[in-house]
C-alpha positions in Angstrom: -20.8 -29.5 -6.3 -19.1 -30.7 -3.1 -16.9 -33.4 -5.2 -15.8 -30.3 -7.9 -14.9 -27.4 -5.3 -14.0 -30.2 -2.5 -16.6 -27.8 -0.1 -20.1 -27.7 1.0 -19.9 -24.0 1.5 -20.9 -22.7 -2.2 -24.1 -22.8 -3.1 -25.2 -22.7 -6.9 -28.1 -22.0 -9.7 -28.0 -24.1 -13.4 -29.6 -24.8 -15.9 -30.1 -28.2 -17.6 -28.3 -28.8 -21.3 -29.8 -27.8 -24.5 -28.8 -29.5 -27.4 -25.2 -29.6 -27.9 -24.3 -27.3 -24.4 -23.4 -29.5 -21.6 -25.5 -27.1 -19.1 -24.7 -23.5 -17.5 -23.8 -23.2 -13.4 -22.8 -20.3 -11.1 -22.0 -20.8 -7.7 -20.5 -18.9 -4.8 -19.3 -18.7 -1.7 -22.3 -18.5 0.7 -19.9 -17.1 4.0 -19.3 -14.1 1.2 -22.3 -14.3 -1.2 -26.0 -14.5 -0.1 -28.3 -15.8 -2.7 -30.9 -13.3 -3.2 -32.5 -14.5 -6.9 -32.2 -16.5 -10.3 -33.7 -16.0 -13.2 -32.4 -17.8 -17.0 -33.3 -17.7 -20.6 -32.3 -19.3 -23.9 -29.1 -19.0 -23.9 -28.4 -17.7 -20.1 -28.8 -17.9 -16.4 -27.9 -15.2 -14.3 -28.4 -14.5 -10.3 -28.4 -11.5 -8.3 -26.4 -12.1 -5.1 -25.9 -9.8 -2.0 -22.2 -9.4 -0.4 -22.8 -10.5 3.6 -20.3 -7.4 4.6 -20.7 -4.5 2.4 -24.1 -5.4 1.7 -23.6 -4.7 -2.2 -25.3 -6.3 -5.0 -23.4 -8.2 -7.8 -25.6 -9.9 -10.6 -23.8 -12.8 -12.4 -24.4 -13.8 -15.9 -23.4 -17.2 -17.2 -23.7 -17.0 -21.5 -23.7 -19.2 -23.9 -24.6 -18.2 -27.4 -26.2 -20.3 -30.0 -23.0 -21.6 -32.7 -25.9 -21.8 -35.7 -26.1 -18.6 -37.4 -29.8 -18.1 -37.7 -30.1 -17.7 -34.0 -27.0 -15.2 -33.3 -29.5 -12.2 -33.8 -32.3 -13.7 -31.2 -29.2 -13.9 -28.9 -27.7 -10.2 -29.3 -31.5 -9.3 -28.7 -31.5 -11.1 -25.7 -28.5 -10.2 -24.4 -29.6 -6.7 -25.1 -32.6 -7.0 -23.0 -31.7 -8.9 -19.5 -28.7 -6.3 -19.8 -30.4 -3.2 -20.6 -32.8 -3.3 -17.6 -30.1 -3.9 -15.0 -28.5 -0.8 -12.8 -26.5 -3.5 -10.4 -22.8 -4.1 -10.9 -23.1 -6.8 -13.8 -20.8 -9.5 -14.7 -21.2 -11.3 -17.6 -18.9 -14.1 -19.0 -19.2 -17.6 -21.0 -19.8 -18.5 -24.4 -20.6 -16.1 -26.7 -19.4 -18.3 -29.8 -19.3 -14.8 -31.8 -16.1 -12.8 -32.3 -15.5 -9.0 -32.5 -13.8 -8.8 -36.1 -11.0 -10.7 -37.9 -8.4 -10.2 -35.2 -9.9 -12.2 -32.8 -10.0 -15.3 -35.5 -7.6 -17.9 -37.2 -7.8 -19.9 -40.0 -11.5 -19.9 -39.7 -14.6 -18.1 -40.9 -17.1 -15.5 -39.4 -19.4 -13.3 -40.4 -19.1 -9.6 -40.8 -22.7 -8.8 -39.6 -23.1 -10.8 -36.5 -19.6 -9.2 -35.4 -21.2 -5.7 -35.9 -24.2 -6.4 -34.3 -22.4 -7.4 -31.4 -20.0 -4.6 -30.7 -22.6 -2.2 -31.2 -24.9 -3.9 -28.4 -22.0 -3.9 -26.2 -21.2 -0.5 -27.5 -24.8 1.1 -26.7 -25.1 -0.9 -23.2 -21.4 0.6 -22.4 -19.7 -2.5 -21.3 -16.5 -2.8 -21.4 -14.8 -5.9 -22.8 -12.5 -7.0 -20.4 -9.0 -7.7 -22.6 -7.5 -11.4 -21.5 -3.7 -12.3 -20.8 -2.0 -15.1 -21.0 -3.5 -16.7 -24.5 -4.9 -14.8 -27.3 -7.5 -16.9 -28.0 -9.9 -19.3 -26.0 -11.3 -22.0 -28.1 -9.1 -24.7 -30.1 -10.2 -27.2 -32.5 -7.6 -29.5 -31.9 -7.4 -30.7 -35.5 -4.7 -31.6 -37.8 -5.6 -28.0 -39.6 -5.4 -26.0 -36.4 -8.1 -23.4 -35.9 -8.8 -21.0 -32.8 -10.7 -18.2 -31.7 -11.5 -15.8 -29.0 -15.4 -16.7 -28.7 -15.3 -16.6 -24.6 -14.9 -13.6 -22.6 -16.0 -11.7 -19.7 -17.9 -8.3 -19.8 -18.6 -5.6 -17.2 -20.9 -2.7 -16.9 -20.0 0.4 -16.3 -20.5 0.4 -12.5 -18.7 -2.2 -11.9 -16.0 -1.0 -14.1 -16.4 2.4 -11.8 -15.8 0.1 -8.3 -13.1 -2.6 -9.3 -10.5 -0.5 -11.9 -8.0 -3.3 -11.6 -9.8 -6.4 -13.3 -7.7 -8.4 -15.4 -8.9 -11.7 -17.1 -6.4 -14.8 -17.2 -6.8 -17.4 -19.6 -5.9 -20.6 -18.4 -5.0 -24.1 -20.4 -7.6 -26.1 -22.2 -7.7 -29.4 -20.2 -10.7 -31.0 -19.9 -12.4 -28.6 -23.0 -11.9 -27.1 -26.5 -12.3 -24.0 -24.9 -9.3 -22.4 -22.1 -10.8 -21.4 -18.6 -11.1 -18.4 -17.9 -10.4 -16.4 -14.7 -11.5 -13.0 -13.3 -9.0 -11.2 -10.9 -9.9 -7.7 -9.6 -6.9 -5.5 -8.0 -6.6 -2.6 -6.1 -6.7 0.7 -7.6 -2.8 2.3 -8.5 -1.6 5.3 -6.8 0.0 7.2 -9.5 2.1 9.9 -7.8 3.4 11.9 -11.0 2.1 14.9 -11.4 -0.3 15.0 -14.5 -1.8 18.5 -15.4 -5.8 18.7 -16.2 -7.4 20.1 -19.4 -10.2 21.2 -17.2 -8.3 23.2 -15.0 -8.0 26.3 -17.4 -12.0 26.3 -16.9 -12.0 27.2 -13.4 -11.5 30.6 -12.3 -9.4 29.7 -9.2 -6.6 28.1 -10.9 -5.8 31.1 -12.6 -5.5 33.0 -8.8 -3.3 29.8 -7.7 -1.2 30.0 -10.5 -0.7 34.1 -10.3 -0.1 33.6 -6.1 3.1 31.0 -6.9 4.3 32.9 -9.8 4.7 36.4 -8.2 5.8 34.7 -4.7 9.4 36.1 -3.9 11.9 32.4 -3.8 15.1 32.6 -2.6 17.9 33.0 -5.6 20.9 31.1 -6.4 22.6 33.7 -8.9 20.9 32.4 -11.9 17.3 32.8 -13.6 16.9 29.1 -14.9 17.7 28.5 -11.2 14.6 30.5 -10.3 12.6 29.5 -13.1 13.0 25.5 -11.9 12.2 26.8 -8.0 9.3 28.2 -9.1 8.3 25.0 -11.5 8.4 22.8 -8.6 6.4 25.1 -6.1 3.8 25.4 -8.5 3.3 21.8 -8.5 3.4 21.8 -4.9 0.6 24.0 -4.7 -1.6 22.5 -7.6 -1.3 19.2 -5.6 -2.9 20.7 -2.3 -5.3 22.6 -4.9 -6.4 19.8 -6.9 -7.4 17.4 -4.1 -10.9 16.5 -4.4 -11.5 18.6 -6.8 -13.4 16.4 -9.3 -15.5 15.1 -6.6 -16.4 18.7 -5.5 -17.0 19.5 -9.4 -20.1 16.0 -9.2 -21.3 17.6 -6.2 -21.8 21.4 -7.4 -23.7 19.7 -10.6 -25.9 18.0 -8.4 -26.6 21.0 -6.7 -27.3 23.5 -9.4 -29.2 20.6 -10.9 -31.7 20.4 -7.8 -32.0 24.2 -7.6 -32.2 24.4 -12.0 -35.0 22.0 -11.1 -36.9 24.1 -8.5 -36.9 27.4 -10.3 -38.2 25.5 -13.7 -41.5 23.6 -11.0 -42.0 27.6 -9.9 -42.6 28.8 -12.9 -44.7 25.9 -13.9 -47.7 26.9 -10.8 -50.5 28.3 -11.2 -49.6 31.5 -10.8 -47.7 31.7 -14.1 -50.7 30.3 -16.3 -53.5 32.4 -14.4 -54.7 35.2 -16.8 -54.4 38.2 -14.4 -51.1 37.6 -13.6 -48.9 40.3 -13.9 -46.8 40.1 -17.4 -43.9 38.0 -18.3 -41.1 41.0 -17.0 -42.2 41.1 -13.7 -40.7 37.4 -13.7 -38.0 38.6 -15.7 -35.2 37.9 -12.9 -36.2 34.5 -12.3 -35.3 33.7 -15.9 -32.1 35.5 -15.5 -31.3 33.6 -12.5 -32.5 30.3 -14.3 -30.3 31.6 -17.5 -27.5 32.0 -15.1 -27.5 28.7 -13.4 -27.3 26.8 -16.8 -24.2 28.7 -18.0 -23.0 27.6 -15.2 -24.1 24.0 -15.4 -22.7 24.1 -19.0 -19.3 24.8 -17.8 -19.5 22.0 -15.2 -20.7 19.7 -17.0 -17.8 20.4 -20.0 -15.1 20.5 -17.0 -16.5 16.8 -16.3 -16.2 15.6 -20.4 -12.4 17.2 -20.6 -11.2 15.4 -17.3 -12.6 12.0 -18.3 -11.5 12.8 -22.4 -8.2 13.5 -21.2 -7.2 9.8 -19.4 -9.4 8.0 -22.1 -7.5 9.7 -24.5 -9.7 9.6 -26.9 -9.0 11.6 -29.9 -11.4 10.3 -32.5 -14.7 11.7 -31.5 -16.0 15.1 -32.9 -16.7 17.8 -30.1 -20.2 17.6 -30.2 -20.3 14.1 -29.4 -19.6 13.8 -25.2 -20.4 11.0 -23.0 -18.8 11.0 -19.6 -19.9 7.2 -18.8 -18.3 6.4 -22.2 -15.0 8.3 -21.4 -15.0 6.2 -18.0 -15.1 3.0 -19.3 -12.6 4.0 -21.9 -10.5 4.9 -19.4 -10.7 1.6 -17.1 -10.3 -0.6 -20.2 -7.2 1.7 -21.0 -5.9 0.7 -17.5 -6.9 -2.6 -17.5 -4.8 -3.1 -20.8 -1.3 -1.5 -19.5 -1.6 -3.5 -16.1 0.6 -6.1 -15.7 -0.6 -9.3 -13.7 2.2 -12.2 -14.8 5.8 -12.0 -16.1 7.8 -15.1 -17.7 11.3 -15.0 -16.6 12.6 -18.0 -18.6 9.7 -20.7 -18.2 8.9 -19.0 -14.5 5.4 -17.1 -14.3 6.1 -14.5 -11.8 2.6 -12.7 -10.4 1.8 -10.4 -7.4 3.1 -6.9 -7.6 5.9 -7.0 -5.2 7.5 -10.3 -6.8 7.0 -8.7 -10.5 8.8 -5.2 -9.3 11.6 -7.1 -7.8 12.1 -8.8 -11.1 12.2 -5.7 -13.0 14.5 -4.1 -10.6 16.9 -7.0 -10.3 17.0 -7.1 -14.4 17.9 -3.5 -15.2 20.2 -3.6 -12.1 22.1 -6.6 -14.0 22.0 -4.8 -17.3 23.0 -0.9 -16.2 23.8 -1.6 -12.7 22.9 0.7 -10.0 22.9 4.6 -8.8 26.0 4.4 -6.9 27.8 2.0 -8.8 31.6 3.3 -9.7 32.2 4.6 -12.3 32.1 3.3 -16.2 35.1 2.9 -18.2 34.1 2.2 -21.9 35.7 1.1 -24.5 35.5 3.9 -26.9 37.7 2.4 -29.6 34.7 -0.1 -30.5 32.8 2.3 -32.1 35.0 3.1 -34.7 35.8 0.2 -36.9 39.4 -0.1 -37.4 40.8 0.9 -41.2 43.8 0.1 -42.8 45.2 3.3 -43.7 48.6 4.2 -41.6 49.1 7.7 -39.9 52.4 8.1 -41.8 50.5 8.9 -45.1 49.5 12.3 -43.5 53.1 13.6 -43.4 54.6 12.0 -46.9 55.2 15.2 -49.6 52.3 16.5 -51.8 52.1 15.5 -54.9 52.1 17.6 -57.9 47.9 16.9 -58.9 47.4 17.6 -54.8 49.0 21.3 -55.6 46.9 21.7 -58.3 44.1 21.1 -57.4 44.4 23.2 -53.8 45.0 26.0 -56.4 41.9 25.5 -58.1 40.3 25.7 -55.2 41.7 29.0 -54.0 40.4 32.1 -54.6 41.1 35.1 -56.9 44.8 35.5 -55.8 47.2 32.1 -56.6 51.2 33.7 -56.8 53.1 36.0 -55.3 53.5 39.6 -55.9 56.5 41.9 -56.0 55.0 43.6 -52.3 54.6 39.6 -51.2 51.8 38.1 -50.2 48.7 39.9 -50.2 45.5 39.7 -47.9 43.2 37.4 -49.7 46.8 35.3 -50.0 46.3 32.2 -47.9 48.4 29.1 -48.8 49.2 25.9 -46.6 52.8 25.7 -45.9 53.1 22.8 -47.3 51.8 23.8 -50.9 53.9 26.7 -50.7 57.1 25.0 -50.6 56.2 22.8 -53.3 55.3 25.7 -55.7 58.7 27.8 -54.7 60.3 24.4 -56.0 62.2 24.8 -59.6 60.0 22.3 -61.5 57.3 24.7 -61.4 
């Protein structure tokens, strides 16, 4: 370990080589990562380790799955199992040597039901498959009939995915291996300042008073009503802000709440008192129910205030209403996040990374191409857009021919000559037709 990492300062669990596998290893930092346990499988090792400052729990899942078909099912079982029983932040990456459909695979083979079998175990245990950047595929063949596929990858649970919104896997070059390293880098969370308006909103009987107050507040006017109607846009967003703050948070905690006192009222009617014979009938309780009616309308509504918020940013269109899952929506949401951020940019052959190094490239490249705000100003050349034609402005003022007047007066309407009281008022003739047809040739 000391001769890979160049440190004694990591400590590390494996496990020895089976068959064709050359061995699985985790190891970590011990002035970060205290070592609490380690525990392996067929076709895994994992440890749970303990963060020395925040005093967190991570467990760590090395994978490698078995490349013979007739064993891919005992792994997904497997898998399912050590996974299912976990609630710590889980991190699970190696070999899986199984891919999630075509996509993920060229110019080799694969087989349709192992790749369901997969994505519905990752489905059902909602971990989110972290998408890579960098490569689109991890394992090469190296042949003279090149094939590759994306059979490595790195998964996270759902409260992992809920702590560290900013994960992006790397995929590195294939140096010493068939198969491209791969590399887990977790970001802050972004601040995104523009103002985005909640589905979940409508549902609370507050936002309707905000809205009304702002509305019917008297604004200073500049003469015009679209003036007035813009003033009163943006102090409504002003106000929404402040409104909105902590909002979903305070939405969690009200369902915990009526949850603890749905709770209590259902364990009082459960005593003794209910199923004792001489107790009094069923309507002298008849305002507990009410109340217990009561507290899961209310519930209802916060718990469908919850699904719209997390529906909205996952975006997800496809599922029918009855079907809700918050946790889903969450992850749906990270991975959605996960796929637009951007860790690496390659101006010309240079990898650019960090966020302040990647802005300044994108601000220095569209100030080369449009320049900036306070720039002077532009003086195009408006003559390229029209291609030029060989036709010559002096044809427009050359005589009319004798088929040109006829067929302007084909064209005309009911009245073509001259009367005796001149021109009438359905008469209209261009001048130049009319000297043509006061000519003697016609």
């Amino acid at each position: 370990m000391r001769r890979v990492v160049g440190s004694n300062k990591f400590d590390f669990s494996f496990h020895n080589s089976v068959g064709l596998s050359s061995g699985q290893l985790i190891a970590w930092n011990m002035d970060i990562w205290e070592g609490v346990t380690s525990f392996h499988g067929k076709h895994f090792i994992g440890c749970l380790l303990l963060n020395r400052c925040t005093r967190k729990e991570l467990m760590v899942v090395n994978v490698y799955g078995p490349p013979n078909r007739h064993k891919k099912a005992s792994f997904c079982v497997e898998l399912e199992k050590i996974l299912g029983q976990t609630n710590h932040e889980t991190i699970v990456g190696g070999d899986f040597n199984v891919t999630h459909s075509d996509s993920e695979r060229f110019n080799c083979l694969g087989n349709v039901g192992d790749s369901a079998l997969f994505s519905s175990i990752i489905s059902d245990l909602t971990f989110a498959d972290l998408p890579i950047l960098g490569r689109q595929y991890t394992w090469y063949n190296n042949h003279s009939s090149p094939a590759s596929a994306q059979l490595d990858r790195i998964l996270v649970g759902k409260n992992f995915a809920s702590s560290f919104t900013g994960c992006v896997v790397k995929v590195g070059n294939p140096k010493l291996s068939d198969h491209a390293p791969l590399t887990l880098s977790v970001q802050g969370s972004r601040t995104n300042l523009m103002f985005r308006f909640e589905h979940f909103w409508l549902a609370l009987p507050s936002f309707a008073d905000t809205m009304k107050d702002c509305w019917t507040s008297e604004l200073r006017r500049d003469g015009s009503a679209i003036g007035t109607w813009i003033l009163k846009c943006r102090l409504l967003i002003s106000r929404l802000r402040i409104w909105s703050k902590g909002l979903v948070n305070a939405n969690k905690d009200h369902i915990v709440d009526l949850e603890s006192r749905l709770e209590s009222k259902i364990s009082t009617l459960e005593g003794p008192e209910i199923s004792n014979s001489s107790s009094p009938p069923i309507s002298s309780s008849s305002s507990t129910f009410v109340f217990i009616f009561e507290l899961c309308a209310t519930l209802d509504n916060c718990y469908e205030a919850e699904n719209t918020y997390w529906r909205q940013i996952a975006k997800v269109r496809w599922l029918k209403e009855e079907d809700k899952n918050t946790k889903f929506f969450h992850c749906i949401a990270s991975g959605r996040m996960q796929k637009n951020w951007i860790s690496s940019l390659n101006e010309n052959g240079r990898i650019i990374d960090g966020e302040k190094d990647i802005a300044a490239a994108f601000n220095s490249f569209f100030k080369n191409s449009i320049g900036t705000a306070r720039a002077g100003r532009l003086l195009p050349d408006w003559g390229a857009l029209y291609e030029p034609t060989s036709s010559d402005f002096l044809d427009l003022i050359l005589p009319c021919s004798e088929e040109e007047v006829l067929m302007n007066l084909k064209q005309m309407g009911k009245v073509k000559v001259l009367g005796p009281d001149g021109p009438s008022d359905e008469f209209s003739l261009p001048l130049g037709v009319l000297l043509v047809v006061t000519s003697p040739g016609l």
